[in-house]
C-alpha positions as protocol buffer text, in pm:
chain_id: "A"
residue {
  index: 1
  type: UNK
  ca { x: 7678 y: 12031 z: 9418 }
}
residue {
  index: 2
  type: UNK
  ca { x: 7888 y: 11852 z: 9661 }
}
residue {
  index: 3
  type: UNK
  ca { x: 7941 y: 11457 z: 9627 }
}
residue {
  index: 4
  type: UNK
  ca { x: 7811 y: 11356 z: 9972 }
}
residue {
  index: 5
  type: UNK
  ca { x: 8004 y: 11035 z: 10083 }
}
residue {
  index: 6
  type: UNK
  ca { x: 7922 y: 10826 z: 10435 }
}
residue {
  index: 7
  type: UNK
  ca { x: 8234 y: 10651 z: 10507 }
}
residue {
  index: 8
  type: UNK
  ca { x: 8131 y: 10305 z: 10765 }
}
residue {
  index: 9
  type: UNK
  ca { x: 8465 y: 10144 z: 10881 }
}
residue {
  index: 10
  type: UNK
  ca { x: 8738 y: 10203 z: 11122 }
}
residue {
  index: 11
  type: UNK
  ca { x: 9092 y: 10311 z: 11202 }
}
residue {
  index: 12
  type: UNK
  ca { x: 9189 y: 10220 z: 10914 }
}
residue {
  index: 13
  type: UNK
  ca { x: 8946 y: 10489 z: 10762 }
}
residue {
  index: 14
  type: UNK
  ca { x: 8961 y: 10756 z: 11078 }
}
residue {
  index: 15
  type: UNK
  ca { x: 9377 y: 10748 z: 11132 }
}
residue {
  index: 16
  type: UNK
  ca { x: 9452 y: 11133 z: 10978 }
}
residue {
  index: 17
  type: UNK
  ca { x: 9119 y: 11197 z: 10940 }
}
residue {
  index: 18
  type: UNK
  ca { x: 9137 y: 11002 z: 10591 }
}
residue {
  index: 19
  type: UNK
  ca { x: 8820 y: 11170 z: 10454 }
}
residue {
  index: 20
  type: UNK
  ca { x: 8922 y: 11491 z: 10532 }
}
residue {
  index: 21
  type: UNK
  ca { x: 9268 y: 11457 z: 10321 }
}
residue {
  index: 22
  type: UNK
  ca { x: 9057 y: 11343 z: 10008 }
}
residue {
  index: 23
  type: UNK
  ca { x: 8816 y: 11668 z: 10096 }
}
residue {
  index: 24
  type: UNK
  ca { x: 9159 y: 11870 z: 10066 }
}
residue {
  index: 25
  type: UNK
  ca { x: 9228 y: 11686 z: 9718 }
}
residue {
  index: 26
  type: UNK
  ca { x: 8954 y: 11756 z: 9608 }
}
residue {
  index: 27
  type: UNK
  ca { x: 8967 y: 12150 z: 9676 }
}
residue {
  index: 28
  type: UNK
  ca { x: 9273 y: 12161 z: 9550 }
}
residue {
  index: 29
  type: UNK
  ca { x: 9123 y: 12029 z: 9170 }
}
residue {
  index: 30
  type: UNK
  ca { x: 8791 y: 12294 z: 9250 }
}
residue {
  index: 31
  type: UNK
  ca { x: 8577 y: 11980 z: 9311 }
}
residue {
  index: 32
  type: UNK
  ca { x: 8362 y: 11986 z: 9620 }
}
residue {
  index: 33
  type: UNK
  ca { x: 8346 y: 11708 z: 9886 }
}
residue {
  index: 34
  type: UNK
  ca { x: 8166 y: 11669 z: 10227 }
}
residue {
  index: 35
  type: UNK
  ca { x: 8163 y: 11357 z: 10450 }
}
residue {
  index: 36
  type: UNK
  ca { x: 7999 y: 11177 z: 10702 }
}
residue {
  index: 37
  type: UNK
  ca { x: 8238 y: 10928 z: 10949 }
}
residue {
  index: 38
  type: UNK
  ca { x: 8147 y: 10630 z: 11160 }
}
residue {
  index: 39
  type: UNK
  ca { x: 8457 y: 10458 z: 11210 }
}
residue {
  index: 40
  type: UNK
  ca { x: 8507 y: 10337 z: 11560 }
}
residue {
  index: 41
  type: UNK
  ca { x: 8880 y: 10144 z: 11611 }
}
residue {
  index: 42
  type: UNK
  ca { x: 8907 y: 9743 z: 11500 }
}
residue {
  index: 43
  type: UNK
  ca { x: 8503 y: 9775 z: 11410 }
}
residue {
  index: 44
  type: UNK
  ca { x: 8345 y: 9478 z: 11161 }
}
residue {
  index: 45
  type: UNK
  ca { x: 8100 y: 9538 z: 10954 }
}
residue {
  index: 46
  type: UNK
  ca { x: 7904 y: 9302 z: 11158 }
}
residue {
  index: 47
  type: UNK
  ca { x: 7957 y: 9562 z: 11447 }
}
residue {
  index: 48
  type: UNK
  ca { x: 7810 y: 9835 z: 11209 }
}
residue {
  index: 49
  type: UNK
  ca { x: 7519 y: 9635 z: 11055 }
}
residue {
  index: 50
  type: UNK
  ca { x: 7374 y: 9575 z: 11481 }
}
residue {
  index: 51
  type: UNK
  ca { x: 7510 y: 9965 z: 11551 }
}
residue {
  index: 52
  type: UNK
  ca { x: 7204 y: 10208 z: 11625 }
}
residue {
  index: 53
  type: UNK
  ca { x: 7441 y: 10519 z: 11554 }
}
residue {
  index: 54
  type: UNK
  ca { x: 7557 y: 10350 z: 11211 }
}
residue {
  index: 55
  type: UNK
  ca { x: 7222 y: 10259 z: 11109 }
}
residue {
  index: 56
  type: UNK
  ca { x: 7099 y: 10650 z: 11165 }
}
residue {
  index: 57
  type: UNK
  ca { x: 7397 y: 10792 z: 11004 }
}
residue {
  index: 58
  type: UNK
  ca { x: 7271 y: 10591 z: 10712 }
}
residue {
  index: 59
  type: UNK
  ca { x: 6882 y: 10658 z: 10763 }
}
residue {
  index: 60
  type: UNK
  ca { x: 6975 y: 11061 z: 10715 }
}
residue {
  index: 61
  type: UNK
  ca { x: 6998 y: 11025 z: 10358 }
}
residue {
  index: 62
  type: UNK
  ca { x: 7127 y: 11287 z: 10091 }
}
residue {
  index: 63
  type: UNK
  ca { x: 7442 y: 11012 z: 10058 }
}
residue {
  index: 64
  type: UNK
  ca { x: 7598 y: 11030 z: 9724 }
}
residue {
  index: 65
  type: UNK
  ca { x: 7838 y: 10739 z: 9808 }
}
residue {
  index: 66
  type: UNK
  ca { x: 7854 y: 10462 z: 10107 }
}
residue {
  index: 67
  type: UNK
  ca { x: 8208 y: 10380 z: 10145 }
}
residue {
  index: 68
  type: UNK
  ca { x: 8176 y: 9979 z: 10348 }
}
residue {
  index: 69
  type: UNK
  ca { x: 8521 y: 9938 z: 10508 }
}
residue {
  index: 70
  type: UNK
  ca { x: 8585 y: 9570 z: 10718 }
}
residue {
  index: 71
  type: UNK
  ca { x: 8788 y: 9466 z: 11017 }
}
residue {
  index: 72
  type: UNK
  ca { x: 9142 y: 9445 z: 10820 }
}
residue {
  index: 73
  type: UNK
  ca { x: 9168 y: 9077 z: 10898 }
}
residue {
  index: 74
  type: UNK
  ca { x: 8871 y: 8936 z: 10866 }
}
residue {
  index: 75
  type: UNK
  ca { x: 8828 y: 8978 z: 10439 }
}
residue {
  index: 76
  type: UNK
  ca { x: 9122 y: 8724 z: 10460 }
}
residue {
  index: 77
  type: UNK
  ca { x: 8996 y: 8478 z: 10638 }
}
residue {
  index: 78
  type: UNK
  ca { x: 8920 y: 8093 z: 10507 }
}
residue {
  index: 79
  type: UNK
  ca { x: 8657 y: 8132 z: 10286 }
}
residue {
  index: 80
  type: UNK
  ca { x: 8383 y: 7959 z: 10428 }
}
residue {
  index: 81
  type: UNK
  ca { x: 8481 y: 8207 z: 10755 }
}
residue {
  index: 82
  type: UNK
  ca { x: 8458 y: 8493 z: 10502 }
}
residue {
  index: 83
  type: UNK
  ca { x: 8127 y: 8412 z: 10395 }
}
residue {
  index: 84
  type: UNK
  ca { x: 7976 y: 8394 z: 10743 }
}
residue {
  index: 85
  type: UNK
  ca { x: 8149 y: 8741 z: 10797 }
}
residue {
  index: 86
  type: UNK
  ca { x: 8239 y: 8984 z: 10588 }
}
residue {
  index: 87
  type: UNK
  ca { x: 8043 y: 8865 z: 10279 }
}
residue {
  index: 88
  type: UNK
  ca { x: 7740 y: 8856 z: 10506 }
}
residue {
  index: 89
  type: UNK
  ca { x: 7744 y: 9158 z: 10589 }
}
residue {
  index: 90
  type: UNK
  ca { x: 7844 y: 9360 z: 10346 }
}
residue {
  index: 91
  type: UNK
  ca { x: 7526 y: 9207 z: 10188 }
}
residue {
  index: 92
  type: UNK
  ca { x: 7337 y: 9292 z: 10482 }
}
residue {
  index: 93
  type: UNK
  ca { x: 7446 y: 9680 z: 10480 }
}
residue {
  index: 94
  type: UNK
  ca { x: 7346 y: 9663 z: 10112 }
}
residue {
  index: 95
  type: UNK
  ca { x: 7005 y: 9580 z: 10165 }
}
residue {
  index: 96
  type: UNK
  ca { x: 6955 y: 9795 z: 10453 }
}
residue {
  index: 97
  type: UNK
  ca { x: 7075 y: 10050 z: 10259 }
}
residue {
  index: 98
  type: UNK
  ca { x: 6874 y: 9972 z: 9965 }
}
residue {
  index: 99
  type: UNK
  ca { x: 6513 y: 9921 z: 10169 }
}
residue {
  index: 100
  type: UNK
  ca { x: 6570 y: 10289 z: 10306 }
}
residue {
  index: 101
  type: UNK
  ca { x: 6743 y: 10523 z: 10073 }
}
residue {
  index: 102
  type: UNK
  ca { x: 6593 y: 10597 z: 9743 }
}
residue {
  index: 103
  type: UNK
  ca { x: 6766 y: 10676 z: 9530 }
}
residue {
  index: 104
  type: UNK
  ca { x: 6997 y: 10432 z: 9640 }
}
residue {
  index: 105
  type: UNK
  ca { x: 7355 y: 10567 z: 9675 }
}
residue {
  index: 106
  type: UNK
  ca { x: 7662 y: 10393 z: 9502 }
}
residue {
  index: 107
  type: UNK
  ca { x: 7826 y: 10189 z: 9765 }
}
residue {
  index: 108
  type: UNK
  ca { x: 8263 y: 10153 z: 9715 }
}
residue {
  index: 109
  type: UNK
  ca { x: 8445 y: 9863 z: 9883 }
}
residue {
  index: 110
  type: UNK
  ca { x: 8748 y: 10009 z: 10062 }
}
residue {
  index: 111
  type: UNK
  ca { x: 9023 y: 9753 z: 9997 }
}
residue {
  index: 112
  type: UNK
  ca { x: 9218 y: 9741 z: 10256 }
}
residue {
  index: 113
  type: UNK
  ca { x: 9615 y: 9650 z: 10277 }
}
residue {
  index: 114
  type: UNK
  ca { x: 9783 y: 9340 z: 10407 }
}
residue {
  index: 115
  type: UNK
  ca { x: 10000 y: 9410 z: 10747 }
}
residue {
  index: 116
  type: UNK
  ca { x: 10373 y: 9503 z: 10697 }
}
residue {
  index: 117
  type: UNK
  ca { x: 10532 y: 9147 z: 10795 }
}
residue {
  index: 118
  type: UNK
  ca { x: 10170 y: 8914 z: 10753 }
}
residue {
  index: 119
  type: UNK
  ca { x: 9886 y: 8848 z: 10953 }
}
residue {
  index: 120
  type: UNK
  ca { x: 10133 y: 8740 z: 11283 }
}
residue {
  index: 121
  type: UNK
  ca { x: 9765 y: 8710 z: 11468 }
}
residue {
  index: 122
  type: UNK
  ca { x: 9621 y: 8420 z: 11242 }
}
residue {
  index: 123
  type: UNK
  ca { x: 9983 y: 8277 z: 11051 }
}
residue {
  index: 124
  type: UNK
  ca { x: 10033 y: 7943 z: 11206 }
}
residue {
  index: 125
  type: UNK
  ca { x: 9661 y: 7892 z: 11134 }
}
residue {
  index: 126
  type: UNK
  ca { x: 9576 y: 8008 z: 10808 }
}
residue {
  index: 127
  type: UNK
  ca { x: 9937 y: 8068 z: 10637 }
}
residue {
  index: 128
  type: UNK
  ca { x: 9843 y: 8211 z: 10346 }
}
residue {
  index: 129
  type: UNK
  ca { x: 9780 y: 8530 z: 10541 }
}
residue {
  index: 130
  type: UNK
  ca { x: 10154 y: 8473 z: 10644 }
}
residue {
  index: 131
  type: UNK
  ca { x: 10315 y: 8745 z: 10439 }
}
residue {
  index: 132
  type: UNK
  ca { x: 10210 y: 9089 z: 10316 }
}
residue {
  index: 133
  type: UNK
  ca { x: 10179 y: 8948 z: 9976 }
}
residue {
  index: 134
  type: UNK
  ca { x: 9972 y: 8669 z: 10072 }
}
residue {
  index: 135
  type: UNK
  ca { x: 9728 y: 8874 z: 10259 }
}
residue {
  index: 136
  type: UNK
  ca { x: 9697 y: 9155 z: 10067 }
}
residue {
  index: 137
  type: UNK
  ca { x: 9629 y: 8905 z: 9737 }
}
residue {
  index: 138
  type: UNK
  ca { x: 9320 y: 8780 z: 9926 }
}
residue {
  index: 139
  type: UNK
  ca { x: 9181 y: 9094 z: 10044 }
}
residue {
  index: 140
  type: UNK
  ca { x: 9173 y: 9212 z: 9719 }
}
residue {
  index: 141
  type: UNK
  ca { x: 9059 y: 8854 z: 9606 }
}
residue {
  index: 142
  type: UNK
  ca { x: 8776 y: 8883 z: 9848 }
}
residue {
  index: 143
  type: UNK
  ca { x: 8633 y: 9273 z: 9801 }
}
residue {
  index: 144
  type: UNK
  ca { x: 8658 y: 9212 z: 9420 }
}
residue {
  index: 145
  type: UNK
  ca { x: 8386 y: 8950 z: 9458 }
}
residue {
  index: 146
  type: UNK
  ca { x: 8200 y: 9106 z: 9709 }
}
residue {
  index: 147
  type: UNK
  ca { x: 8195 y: 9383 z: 9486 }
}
residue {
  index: 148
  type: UNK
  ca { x: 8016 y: 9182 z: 9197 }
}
residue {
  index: 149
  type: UNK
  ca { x: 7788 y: 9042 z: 9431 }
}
residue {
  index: 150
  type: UNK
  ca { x: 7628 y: 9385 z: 9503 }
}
residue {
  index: 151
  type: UNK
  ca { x: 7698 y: 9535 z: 9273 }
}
residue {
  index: 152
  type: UNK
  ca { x: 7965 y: 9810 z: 9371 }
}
residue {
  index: 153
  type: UNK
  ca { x: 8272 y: 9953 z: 9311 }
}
residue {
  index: 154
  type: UNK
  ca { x: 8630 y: 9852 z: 9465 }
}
residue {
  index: 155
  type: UNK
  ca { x: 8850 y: 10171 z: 9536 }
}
residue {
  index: 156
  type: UNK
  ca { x: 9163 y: 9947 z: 9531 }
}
residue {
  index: 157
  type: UNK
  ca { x: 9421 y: 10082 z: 9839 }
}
residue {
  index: 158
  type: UNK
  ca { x: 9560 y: 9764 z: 9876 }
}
residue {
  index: 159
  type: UNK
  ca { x: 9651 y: 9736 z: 9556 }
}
residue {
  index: 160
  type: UNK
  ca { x: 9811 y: 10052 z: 9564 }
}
residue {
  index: 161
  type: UNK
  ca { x: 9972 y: 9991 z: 9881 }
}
residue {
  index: 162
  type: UNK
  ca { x: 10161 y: 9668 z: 9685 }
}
residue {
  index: 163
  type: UNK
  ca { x: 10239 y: 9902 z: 9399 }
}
residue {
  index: 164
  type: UNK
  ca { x: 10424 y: 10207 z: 9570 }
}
residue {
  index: 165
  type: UNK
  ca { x: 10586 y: 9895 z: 9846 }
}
residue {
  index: 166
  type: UNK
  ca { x: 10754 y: 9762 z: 9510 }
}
residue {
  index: 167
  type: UNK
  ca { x: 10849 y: 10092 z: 9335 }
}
residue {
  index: 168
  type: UNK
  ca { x: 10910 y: 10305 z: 9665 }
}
residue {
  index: 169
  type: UNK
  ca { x: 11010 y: 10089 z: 9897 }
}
residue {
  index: 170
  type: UNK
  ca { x: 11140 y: 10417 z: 10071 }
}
residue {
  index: 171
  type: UNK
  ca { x: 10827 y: 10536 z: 10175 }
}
residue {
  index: 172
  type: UNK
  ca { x: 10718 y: 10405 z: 10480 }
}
residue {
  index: 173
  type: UNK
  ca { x: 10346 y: 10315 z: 10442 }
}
residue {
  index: 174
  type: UNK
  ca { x: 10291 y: 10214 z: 10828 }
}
residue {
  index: 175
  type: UNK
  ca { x: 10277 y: 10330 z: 11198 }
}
residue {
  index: 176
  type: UNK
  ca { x: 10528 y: 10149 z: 11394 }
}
residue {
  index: 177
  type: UNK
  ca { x: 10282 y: 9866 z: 11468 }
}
residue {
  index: 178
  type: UNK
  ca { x: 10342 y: 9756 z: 11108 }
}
residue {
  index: 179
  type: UNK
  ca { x: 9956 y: 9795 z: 11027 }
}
residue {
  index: 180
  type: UNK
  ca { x: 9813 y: 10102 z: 11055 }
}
residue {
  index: 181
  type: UNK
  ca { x: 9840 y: 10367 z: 10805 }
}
residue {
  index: 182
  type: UNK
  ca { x: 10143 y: 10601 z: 10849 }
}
residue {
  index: 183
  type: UNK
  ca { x: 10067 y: 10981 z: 10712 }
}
residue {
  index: 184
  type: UNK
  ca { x: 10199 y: 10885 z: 10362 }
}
residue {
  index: 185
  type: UNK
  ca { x: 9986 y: 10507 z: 10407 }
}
residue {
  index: 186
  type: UNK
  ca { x: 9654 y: 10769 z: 10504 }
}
residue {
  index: 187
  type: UNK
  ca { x: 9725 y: 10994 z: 10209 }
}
residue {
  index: 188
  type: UNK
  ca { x: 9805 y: 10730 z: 9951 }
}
residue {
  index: 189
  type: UNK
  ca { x: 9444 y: 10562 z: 10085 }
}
residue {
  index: 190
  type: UNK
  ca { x: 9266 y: 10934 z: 10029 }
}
residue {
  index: 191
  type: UNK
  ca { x: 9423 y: 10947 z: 9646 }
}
residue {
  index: 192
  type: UNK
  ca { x: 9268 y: 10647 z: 9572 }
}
residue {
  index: 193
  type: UNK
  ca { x: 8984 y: 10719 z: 9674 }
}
residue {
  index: 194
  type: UNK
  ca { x: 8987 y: 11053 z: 9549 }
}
residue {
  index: 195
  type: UNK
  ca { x: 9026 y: 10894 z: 9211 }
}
residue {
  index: 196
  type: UNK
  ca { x: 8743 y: 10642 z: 9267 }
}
residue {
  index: 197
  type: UNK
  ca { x: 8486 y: 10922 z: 9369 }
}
residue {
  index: 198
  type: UNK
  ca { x: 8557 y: 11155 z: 9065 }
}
residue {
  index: 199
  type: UNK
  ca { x: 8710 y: 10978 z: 8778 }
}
residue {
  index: 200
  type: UNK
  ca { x: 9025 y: 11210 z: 8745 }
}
residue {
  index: 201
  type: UNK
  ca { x: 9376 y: 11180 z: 8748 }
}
residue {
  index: 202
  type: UNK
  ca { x: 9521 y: 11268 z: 9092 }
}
residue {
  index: 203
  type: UNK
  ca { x: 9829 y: 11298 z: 8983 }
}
residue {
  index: 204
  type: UNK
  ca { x: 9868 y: 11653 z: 8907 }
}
residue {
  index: 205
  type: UNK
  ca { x: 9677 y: 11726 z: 9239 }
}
residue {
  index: 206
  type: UNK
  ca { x: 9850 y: 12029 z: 9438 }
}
residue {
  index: 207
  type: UNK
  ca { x: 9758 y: 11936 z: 9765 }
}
residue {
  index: 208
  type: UNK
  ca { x: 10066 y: 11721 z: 9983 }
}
residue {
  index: 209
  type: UNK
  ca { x: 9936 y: 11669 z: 10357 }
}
residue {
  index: 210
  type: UNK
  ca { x: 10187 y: 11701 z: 10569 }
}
residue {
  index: 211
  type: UNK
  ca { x: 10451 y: 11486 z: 10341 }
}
residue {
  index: 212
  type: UNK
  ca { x: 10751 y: 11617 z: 10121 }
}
residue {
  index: 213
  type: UNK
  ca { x: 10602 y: 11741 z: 9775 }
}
residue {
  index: 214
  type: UNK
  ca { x: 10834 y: 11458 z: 9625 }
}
residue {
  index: 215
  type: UNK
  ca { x: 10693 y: 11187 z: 9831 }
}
residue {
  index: 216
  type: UNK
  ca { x: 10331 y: 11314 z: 9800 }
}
residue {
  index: 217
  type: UNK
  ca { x: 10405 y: 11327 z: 9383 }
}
residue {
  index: 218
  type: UNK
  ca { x: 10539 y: 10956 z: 9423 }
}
residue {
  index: 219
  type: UNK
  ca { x: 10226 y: 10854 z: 9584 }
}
residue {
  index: 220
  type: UNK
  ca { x: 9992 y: 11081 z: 9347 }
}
residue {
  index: 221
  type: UNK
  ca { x: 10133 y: 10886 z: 9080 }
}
residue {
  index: 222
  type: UNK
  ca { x: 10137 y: 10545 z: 9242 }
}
residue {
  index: 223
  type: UNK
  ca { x: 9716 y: 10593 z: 9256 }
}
residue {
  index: 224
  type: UNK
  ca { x: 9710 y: 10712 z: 8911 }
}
residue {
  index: 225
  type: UNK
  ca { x: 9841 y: 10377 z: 8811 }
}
residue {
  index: 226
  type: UNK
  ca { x: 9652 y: 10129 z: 9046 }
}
residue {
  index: 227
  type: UNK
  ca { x: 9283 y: 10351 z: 9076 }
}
residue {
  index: 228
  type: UNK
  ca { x: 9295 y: 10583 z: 8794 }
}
residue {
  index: 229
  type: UNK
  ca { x: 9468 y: 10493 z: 8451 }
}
residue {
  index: 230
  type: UNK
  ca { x: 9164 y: 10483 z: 8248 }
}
residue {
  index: 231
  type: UNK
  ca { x: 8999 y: 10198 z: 8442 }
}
residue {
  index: 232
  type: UNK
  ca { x: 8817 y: 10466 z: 8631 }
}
residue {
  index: 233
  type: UNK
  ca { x: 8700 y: 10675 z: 8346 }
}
residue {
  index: 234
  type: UNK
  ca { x: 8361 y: 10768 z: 8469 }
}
residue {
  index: 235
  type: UNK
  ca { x: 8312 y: 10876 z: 8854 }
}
residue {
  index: 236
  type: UNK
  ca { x: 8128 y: 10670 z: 9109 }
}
residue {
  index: 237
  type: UNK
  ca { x: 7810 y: 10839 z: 9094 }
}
residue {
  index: 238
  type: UNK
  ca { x: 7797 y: 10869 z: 8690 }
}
């Protein structure tokens, strides 16, 4: 059977057709994956939880997985801000999800990255969001206790996105606008995630995108370390 996975977020989640690269991984290792996308550009989940068209996309049932993806700033916000937004509604989609699906699917956090050079938007008032390391330390602060709240799982991009910035600092991870995923930032995203859903290795994964096989095998291994490497020894859905 396939693993059926809804995936609520935005460009962050659409740019390359993210889903579609993990559906390609996961061919590639004879599993089976089909998705489900909502993801219009710069959406919150506070967007999603008053959306009509998210709500029905959720109502359809036979979901495996709900991936919950926020607004890429708003995670790493003050906290009291956070609390108001993101943590919210996260719990909001949660119970909505939970009042109409039975059995209730496995929701997954989808940590996002901090922006190439910091938050520019919000730096001068909140400067902890000032450099990539800053922000990307909170997001993952903040999904990891969202996380607990409800009870979910964290596939950890961000994290990776640190790792592979540290060991390849060749690969370029962003779109010119120094936020957005660039086709290597998209497929390092989908590894993770790939990991996440089934509990394997994606390292010895055959499948490269559209990168060079050496790049692609840098950023195979980059996931095994950060969402793999034992800490995800049983899939999402076990």
């Amino acid at each position: 059977m396939p693993l059926r996975t809804l995936f609520i977020g935005n460009s962050y989640t659409h740019t390359h057709e993210m889903p579609a690269i993990i559906q390609r991984l996961a061919e590639s290792a004879g599993d089976s994956f089909v998705f489900g996308m909502r993801a219009p550009g710069g959406w919150s989940l506070e967007q999603h939880y008053n959306d009509e068209e998210t709500r029905a996309m959720i109502r359809q049932g036979g979901w495996d997985i709900i991936v919950l993806q926020d607004q890429s700033q708003r995670p790493a916000m003050p906290i009291l801000r956070v609390r108001r937004q993101f943590f919210r509604y996260a719990r909001r989609l949660n119970r909505f999800i939970w009042w109409r699906l039975r059995p209730k699917p496995r929701i997954v956090l989808y940590m996002t990255w901090g922006r190439k050079d910091g938050d520019a938007d919000n730096r001068s008032y909140y400067p902890l969001v000032g450099t990539f390391e800053g922000m990307t330390a909170l997001l993952k602060e903040r999904y990891e206790r969202m996380a607990k709240k409800i009870g979910a799982r964290v596939s950890p991009v961000g994290e990776a996105w640190a790792y592979a910035r540290q060991h390849y600092p060749e690969i370029e991870l962003y779109q010119e606008d120094g936020h957005h995923p660039s086709p290597a930032g998209s497929y390092l995203a989908a590894c993770c995630f790939y990991a996440t859903f089934f509990g394997k290795d994606p390292a010895p994964l055959s499948y490269d995108f559209s990168l060079e096989p050496d790049t692609a095998g840098k950023l195979r291994a980059v996931a095994s370390a950060v969402a793999w490497d034992g800490k995800q020894a049983e899939a999402v859905d076990g």
